[in-house]
C-alpha positions in Angstrom: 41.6 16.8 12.5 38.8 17.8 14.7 35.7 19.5 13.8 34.8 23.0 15.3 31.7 23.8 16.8 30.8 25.4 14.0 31.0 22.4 11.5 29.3 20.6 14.0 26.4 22.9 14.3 25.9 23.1 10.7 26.3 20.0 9.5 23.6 18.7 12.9 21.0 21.6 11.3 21.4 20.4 7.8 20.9 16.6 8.9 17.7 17.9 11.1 16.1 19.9 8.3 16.8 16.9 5.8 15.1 14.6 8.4 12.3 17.0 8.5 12.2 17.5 4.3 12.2 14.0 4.0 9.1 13.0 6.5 7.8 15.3 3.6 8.7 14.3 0.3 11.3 12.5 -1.7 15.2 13.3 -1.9 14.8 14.6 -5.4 11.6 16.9 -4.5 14.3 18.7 -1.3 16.1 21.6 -3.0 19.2 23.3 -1.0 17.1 26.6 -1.0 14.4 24.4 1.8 17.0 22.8 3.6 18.6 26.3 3.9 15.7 27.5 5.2 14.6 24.7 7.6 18.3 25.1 8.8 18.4 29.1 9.0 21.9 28.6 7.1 22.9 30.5 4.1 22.9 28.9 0.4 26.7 29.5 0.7 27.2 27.9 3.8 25.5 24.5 2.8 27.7 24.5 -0.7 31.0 25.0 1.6 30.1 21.5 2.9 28.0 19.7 0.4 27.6 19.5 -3.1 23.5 18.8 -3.3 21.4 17.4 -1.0 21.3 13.3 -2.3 25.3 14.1 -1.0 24.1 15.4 2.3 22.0 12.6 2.6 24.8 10.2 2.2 27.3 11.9 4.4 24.4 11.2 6.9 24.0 8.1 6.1 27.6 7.1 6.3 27.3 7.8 9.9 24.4 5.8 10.3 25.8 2.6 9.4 29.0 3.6 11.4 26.3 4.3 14.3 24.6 1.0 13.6 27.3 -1.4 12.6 29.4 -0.7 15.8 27.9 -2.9 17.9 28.5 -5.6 15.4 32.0 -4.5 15.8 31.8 -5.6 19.7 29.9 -8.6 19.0 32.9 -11.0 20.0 32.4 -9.8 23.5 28.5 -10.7 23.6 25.9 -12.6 21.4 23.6 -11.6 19.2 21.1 -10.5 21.3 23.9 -8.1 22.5 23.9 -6.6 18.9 20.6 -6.9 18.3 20.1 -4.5 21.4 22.9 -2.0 20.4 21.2 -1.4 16.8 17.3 -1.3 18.3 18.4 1.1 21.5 20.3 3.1 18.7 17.4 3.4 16.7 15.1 3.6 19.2 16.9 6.4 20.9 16.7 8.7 17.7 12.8 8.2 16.5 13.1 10.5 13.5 16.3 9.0 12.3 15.4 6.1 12.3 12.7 6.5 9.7 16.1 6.9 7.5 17.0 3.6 7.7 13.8 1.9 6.1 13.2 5.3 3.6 12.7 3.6 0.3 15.9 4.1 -1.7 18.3 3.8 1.8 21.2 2.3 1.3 22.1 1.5 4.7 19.9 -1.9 5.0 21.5 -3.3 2.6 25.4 -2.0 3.4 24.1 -3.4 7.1 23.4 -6.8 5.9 26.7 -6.5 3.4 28.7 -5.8 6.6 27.1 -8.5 8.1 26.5 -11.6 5.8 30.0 -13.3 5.9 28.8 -13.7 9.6 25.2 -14.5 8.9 26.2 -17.5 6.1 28.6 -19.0 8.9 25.8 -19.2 11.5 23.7 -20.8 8.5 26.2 -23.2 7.9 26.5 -24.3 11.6 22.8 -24.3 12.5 21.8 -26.1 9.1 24.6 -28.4 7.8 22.0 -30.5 6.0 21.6 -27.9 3.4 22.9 -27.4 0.6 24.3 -23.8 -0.5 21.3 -22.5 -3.0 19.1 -23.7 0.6 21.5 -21.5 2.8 21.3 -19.0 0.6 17.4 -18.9 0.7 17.5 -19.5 4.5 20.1 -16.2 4.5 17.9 -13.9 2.9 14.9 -15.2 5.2 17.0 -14.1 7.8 18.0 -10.6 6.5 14.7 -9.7 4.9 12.4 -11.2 7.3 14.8 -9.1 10.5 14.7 -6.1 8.1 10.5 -6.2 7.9 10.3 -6.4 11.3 12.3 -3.7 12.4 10.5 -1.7 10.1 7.2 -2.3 10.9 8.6 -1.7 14.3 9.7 1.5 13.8 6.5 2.2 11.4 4.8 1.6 14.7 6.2 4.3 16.6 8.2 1.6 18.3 6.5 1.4 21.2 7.9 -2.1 22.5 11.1 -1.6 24.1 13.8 -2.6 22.0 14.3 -5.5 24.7 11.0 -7.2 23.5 12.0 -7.0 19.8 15.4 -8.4 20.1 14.3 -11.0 22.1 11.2 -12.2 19.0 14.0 -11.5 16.2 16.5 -13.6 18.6 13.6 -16.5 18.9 12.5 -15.8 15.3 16.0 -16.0 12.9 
């Protein structure tokens, strides 16, 4: 079933006054009455759609990682610095967002890199056959921790490289 215009326009003025609550303060500091506020919606509007705002937050998030993990989805056509581009144009294309995706507490790094791993540990594999698995474990979590940091202090930065530069270093680097 489609969504009217109306859903739509709520639900985008709930997800821009959390953004904005949230450059702020933490999740549990954000009470409906601010985000109601921020939003110019009623107290009875935001309840017809969500139940606090930690479940706002994760409807938001949902479509994050659906926003961020599609062009993992089309990897097969392209390589990784195809992906890499998709996730950092995404990001880079939505500034305030994207502050989201590193907010201590996300869940959308790691349901990223849970998408991703079974492919991550098969490139492992084939670029380090030597190893054993503890050593491709370690060698995974460089990967995923040390692409994570980077992106972050990226966007941290005001990301002012174009996302072509940093997919090109994290292509070099992991």
């Amino acid at each position: 079933m489609r969504e009217s215009r109306k859903t739509r326009y709520t639900r985008l003025a709930l997800r821009g006054a959390l953004v904005e609550a949230l450059a702020e303060k933490p999740l549990n500091k954000i009470t409906v009455t601010e985000l109601c506020e921020r939003a110019d919606l009623s107290r009875g509007t935001f309840y017809l759609h969500y139940a606090n705002p930690a479940e706002l937050l994760e409807h938001f998030e949902d479509d994050l990682f659906e926003a961020l993990s599609a062009p993992l989805r089309q990897q097969d056509q392209g390589g990784n610095r195809e992906f890499l581009l998709g996730v950092l144009r995404e990001l880079a294309s939505q500034p305030q967002i994207a502050k989201l995706v590193l907010r201590p507490g996300s869940t959308l790094v790691e349901r990223f890199f849970a998408f991703k791993r079974e492919r991550t540990e098969r490139e492992c594999r084939e670029r380090f056959p030597h190893l054993g698995e503890r050593q491709l474990e370690y060698v995974r979590t460089f990967k995923e921790q040390g692409s994570v940091h980077l992106i972050g202090e990226w966007i941290a930065g005001g990301m002012v490289e174009p996302p072509e530069e940093i997919a090109a270093l994290l292509e070099e680097l992991v």
